[in-house]
Biopython code that builds the backbone (N, CA, C, O; Angstrom):
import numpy as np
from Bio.PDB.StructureBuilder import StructureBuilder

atoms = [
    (1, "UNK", "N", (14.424, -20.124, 11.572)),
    (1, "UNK", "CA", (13.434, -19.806, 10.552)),
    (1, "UNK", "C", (12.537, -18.657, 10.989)),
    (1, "UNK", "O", (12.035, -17.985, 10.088)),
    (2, "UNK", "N", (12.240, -18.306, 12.391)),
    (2, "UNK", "CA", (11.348, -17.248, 12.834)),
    (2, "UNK", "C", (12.435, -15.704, 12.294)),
    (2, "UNK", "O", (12.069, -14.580, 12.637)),
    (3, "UNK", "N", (13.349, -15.847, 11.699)),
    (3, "UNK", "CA", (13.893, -14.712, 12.022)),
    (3, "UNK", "C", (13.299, -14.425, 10.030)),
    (3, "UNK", "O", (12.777, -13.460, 9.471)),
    (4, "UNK", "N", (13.607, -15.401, 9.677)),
    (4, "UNK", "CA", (13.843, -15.237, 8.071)),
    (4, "UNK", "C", (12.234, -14.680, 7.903)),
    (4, "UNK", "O", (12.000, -13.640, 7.287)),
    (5, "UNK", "N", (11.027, -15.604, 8.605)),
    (5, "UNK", "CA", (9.840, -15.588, 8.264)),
    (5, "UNK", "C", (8.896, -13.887, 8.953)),
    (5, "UNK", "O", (7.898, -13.285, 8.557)),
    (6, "UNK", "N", (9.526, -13.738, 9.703)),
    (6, "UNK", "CA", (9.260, -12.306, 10.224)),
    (6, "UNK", "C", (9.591, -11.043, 9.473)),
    (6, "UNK", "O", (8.801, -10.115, 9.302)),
    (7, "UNK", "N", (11.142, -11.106, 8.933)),
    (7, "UNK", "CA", (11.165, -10.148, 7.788)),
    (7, "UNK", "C", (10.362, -10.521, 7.103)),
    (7, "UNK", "O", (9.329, -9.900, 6.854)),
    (8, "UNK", "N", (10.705, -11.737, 6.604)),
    (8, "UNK", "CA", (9.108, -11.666, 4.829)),
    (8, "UNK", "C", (8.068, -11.296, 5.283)),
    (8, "UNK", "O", (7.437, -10.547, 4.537)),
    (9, "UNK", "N", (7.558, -11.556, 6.367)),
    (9, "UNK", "CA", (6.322, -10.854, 6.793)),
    (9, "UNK", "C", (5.975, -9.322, 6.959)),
    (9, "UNK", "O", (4.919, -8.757, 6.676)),
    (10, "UNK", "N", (7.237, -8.748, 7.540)),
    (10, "UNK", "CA", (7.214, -7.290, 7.069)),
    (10, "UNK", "C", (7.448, -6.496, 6.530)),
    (10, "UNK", "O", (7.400, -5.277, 6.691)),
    (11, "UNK", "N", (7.982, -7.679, 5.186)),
    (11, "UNK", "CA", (8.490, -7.206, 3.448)),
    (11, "UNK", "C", (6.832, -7.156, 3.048)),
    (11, "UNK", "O", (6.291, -6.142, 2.605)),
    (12, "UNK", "N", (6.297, -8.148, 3.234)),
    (12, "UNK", "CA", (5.305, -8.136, 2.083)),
    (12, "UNK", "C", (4.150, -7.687, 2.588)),
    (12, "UNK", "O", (3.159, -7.814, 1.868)),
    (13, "UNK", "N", (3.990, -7.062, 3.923)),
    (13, "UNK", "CA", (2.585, -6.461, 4.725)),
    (13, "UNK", "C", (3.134, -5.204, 4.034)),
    (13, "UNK", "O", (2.451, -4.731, 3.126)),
    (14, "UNK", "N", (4.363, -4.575, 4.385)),
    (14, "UNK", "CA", (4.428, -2.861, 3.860)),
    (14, "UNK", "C", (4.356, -2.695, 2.613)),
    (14, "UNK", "O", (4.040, -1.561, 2.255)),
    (15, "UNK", "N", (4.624, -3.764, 1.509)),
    (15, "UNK", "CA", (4.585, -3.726, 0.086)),
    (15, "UNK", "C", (3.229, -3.616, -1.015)),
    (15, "UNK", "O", (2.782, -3.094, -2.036)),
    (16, "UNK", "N", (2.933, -4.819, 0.404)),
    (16, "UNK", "CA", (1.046, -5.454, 0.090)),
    (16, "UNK", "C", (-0.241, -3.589, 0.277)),
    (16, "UNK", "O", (-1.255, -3.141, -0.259)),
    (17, "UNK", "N", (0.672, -3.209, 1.287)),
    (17, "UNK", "CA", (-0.284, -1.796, 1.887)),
    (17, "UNK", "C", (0.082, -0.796, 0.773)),
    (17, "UNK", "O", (-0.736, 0.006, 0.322)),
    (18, "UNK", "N", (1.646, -0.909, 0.264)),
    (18, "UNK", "CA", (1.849, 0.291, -1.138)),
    (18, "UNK", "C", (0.786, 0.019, -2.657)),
    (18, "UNK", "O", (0.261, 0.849, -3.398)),
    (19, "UNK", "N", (0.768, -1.626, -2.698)),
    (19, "UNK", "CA", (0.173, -1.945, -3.623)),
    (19, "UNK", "C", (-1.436, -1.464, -3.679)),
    (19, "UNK", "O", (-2.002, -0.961, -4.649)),
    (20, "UNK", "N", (-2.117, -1.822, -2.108)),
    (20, "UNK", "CA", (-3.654, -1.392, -1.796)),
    (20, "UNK", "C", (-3.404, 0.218, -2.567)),
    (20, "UNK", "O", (-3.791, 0.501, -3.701)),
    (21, "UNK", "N", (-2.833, 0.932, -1.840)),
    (21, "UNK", "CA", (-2.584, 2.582, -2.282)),
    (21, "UNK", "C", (-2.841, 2.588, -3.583)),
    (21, "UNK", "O", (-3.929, 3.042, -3.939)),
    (22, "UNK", "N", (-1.496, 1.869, -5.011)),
    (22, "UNK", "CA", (-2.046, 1.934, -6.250)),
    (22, "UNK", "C", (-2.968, 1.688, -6.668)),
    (22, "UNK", "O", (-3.454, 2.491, -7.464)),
    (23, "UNK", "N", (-3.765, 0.326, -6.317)),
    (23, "UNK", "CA", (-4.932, 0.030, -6.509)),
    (23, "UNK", "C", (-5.711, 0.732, -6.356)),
    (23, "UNK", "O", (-6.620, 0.792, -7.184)),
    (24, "UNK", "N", (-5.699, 1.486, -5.347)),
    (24, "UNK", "CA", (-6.954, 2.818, -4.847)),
    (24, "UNK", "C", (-6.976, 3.587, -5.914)),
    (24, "UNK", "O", (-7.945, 3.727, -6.660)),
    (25, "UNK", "N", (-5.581, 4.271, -6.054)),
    (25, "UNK", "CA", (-5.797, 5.250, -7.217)),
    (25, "UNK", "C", (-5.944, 5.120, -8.459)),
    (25, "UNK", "O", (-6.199, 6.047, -9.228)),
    (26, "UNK", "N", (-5.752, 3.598, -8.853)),
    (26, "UNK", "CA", (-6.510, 3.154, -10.507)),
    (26, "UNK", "C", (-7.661, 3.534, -10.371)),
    (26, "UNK", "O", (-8.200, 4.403, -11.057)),
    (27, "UNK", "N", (-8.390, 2.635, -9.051)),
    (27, "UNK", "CA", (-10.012, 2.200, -9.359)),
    (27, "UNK", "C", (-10.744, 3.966, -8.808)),
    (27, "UNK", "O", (-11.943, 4.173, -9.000)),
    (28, "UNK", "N", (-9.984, 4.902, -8.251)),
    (28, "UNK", "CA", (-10.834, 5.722, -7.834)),
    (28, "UNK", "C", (-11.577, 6.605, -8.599)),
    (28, "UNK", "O", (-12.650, 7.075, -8.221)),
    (29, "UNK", "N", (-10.886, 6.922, -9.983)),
    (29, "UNK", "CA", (-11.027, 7.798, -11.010)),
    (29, "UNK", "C", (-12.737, 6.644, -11.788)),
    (29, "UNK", "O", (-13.848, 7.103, -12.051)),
    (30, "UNK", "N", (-12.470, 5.813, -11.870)),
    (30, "UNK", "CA", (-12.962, 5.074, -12.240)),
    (30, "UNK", "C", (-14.803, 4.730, -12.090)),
    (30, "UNK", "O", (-15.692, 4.458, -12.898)),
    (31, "UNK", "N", (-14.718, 4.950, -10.386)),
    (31, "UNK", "CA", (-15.902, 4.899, -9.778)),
    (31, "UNK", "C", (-16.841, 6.073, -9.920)),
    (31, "UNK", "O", (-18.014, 5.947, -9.568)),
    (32, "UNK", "N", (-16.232, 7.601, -10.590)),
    (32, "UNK", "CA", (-17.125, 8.842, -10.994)),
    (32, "UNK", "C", (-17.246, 8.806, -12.274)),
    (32, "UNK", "O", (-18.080, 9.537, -12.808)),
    (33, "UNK", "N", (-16.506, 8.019, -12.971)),
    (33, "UNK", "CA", (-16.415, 8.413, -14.449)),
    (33, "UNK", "C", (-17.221, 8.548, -15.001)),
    (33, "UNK", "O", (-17.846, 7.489, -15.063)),
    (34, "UNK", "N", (-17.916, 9.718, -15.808)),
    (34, "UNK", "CA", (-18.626, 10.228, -16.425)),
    (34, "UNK", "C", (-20.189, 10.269, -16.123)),
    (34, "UNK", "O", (-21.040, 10.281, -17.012)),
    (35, "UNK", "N", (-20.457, 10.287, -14.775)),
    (35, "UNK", "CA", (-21.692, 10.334, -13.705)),
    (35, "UNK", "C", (-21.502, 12.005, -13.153)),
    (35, "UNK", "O", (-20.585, 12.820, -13.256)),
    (36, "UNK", "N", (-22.643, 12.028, -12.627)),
    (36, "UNK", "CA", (-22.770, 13.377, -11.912)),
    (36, "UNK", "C", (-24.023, 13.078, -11.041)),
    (36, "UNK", "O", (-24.488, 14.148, -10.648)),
    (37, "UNK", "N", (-24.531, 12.319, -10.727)),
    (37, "UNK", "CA", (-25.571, 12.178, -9.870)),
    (37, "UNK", "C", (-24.889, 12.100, -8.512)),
    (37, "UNK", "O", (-23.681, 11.931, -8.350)),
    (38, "UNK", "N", (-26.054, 12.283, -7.291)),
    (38, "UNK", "CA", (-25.608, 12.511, -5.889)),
    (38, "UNK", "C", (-24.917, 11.376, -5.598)),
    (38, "UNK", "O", (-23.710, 11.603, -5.523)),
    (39, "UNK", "N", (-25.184, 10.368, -5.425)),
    (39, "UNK", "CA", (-24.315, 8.921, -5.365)),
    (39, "UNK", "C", (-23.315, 9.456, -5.957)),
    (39, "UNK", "O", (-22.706, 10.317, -5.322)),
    (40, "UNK", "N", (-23.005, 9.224, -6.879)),
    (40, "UNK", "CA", (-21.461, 9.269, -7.716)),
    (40, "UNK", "C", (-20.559, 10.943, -6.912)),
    (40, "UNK", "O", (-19.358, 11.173, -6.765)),
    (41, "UNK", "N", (-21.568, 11.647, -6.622)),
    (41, "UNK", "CA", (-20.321, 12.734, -6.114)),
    (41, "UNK", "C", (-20.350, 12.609, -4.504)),
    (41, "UNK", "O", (-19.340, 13.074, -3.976)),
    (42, "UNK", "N", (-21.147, 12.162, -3.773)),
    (42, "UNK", "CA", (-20.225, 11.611, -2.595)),
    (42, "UNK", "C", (-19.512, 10.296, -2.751)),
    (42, "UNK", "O", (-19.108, 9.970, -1.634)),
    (43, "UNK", "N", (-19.227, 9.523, -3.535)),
    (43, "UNK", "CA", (-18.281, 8.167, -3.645)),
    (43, "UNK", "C", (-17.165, 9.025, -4.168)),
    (43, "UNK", "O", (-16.057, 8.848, -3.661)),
    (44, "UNK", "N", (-17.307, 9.995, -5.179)),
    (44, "UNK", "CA", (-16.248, 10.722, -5.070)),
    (44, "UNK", "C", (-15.491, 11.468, -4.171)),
    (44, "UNK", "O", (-14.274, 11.634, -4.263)),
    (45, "UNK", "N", (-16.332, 11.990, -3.158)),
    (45, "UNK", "CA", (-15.880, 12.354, -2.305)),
    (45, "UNK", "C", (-15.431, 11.850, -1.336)),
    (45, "UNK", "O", (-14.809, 12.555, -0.542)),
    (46, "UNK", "N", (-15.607, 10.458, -1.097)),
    (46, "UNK", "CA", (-15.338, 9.952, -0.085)),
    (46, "UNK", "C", (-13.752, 8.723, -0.591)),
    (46, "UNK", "O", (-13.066, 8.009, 0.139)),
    (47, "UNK", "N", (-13.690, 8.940, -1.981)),
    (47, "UNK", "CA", (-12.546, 8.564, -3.111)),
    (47, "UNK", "C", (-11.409, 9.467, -2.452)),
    (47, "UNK", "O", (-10.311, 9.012, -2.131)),
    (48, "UNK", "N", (-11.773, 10.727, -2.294)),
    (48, "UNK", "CA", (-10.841, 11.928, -2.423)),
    (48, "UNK", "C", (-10.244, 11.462, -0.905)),
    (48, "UNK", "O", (-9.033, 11.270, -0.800)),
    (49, "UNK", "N", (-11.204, 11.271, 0.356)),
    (49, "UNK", "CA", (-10.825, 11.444, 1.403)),
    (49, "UNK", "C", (-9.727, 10.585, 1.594)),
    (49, "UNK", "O", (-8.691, 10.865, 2.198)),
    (50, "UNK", "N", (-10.067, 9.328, 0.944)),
    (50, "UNK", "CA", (-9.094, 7.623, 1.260)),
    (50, "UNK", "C", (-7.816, 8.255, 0.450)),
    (50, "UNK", "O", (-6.734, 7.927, 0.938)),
    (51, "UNK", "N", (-7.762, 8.960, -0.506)),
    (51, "UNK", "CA", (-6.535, 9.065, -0.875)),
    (51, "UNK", "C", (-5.594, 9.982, -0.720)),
    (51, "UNK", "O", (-4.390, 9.805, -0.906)),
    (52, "UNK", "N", (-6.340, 11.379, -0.240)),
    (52, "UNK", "CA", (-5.175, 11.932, 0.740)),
    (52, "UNK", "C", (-4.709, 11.387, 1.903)),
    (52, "UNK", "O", (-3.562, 11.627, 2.281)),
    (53, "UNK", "N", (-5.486, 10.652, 2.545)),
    (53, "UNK", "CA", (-4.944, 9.981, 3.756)),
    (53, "UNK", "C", (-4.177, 9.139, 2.939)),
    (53, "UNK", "O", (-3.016, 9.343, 3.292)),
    (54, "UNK", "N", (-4.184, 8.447, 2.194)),
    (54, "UNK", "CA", (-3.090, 7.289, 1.607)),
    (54, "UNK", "C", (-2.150, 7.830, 0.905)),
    (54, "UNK", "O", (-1.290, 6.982, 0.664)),
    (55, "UNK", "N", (-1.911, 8.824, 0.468)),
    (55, "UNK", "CA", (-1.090, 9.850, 0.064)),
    (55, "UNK", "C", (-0.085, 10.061, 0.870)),
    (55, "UNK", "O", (1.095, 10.067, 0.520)),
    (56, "UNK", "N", (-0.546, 10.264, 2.108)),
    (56, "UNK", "CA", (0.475, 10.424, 3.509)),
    (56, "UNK", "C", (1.195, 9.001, 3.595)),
    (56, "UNK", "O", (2.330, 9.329, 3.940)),
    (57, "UNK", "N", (1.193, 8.327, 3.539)),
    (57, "UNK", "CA", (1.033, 7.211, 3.937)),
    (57, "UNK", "C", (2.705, 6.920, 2.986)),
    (57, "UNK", "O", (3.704, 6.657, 3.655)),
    (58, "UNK", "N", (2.784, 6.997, 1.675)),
    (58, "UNK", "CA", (3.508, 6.158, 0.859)),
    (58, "UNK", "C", (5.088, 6.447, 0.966)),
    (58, "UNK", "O", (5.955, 5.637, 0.637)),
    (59, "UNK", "N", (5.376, 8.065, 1.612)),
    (59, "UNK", "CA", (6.707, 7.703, 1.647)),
    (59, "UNK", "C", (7.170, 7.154, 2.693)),
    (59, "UNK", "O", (8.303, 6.673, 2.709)),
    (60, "UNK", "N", (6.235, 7.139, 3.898)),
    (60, "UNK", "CA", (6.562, 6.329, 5.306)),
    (60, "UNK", "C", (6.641, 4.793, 4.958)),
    (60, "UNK", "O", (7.352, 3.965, 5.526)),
    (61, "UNK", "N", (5.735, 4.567, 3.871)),
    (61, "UNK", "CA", (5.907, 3.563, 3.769)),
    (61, "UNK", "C", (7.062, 2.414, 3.156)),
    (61, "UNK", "O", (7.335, 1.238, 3.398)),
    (62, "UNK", "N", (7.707, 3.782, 1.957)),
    (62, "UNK", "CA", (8.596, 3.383, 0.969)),
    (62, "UNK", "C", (9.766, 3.181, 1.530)),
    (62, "UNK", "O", (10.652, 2.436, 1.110)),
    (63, "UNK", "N", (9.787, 4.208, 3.012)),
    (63, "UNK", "CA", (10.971, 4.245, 3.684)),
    (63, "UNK", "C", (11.348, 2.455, 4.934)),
    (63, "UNK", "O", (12.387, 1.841, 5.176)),
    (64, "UNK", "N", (10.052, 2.278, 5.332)),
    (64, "UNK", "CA", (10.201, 1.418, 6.021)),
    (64, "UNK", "C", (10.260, -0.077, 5.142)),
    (64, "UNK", "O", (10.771, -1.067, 5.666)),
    (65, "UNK", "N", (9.924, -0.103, 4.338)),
    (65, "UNK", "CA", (9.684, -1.298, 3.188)),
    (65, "UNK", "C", (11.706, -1.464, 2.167)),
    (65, "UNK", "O", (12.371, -2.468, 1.912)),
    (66, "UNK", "N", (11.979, 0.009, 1.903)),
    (66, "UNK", "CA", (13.156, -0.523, 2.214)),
    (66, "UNK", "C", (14.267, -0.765, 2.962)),
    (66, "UNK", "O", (15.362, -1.192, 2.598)),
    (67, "UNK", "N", (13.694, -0.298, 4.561)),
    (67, "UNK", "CA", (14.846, -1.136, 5.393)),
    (67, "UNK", "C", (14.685, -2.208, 5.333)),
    (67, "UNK", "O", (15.684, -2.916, 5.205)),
    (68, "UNK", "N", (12.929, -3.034, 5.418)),
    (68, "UNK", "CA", (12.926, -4.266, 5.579)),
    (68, "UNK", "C", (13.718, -5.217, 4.610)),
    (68, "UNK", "O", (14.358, -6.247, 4.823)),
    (69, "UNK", "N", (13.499, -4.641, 3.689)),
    (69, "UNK", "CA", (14.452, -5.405, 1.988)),
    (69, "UNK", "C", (15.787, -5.274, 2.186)),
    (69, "UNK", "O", (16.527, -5.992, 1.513)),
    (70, "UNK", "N", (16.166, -4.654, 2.818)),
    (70, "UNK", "CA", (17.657, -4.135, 3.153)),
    (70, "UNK", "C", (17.883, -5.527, 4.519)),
    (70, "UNK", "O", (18.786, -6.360, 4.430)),
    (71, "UNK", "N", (17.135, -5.507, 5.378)),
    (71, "UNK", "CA", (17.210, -6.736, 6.435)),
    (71, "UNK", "C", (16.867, -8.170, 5.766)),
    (71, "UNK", "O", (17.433, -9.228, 6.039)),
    (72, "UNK", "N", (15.832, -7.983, 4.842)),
    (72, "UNK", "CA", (15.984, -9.196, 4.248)),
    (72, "UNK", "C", (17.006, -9.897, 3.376)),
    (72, "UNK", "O", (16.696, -11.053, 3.089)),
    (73, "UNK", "N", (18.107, -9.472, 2.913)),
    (73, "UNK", "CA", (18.967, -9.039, 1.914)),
    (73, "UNK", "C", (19.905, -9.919, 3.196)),
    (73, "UNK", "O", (20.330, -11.048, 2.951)),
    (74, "UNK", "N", (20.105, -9.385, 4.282)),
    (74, "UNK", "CA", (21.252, -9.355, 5.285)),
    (74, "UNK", "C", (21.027, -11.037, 6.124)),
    (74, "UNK", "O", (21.879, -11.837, 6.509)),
    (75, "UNK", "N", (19.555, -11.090, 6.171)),
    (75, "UNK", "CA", (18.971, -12.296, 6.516)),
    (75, "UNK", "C", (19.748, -13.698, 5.999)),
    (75, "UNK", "O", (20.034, -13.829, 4.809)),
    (76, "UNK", "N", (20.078, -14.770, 7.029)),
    (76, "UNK", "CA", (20.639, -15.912, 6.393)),
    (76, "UNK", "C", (19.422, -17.464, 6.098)),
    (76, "UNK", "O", (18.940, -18.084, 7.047)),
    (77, "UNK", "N", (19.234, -17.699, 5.119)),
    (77, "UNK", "CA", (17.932, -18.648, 5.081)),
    (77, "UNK", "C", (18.300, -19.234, 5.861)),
    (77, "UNK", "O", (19.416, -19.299, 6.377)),
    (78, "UNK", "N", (17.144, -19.873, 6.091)),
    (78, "UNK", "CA", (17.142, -21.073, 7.226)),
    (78, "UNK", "C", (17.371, -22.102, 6.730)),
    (78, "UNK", "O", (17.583, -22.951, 7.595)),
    (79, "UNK", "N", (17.475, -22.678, 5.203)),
    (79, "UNK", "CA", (17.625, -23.544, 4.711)),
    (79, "UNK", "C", (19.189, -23.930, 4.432)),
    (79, "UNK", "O", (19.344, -25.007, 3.857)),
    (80, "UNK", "N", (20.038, -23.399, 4.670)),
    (80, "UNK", "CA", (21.225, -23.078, 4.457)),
    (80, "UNK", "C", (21.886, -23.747, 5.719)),
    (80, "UNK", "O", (23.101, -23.661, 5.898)),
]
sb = StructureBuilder()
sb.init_structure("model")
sb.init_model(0)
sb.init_chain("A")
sb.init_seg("    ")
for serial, (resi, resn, name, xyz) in enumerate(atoms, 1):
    if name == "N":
        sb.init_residue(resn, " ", resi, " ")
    sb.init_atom(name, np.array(xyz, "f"), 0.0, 1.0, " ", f" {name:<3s}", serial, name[0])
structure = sb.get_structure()
């Protein structure tokens, strides 16, 4: 069972981290919308920073998320 439960674990940590990413970029647009005061343009700015860094982030991620699905796929349950 440690073998089965380790992939799911690093199916759904790299999936769980793509999902944070979308989430970022719904809610980021969101947090300036239609403000212009100093608050609102450094949260924007600091919007901008989290998502180029998370930007980098998604095809490393897409790549490693589907080997894991690819190992999980290959994986024999433990219930079996």
């Amino acid at each position: 069972m440690s073998g089965f439960k380790a992939c799911l674990t690093d199916l759904q940590d790299h999936l769980g981290a793509l999902n944070d990413i979308a989430v970022h970029q719904k809610l980021g647009p969101k947090l300036v919308a239609g403000k212009s005061n100093t608050k609102v343009r450094a949260r924007a700015f600091a919007a901008r920073i989290v998502s180029d860094r998370e930007q980098s982030e998604i095809e490393p991620l897409l790549k490693v998320a589907g080997k894991d699905a690819q190992k999980f796929e290959r994986i024999r349950p433990f219930w079996t």
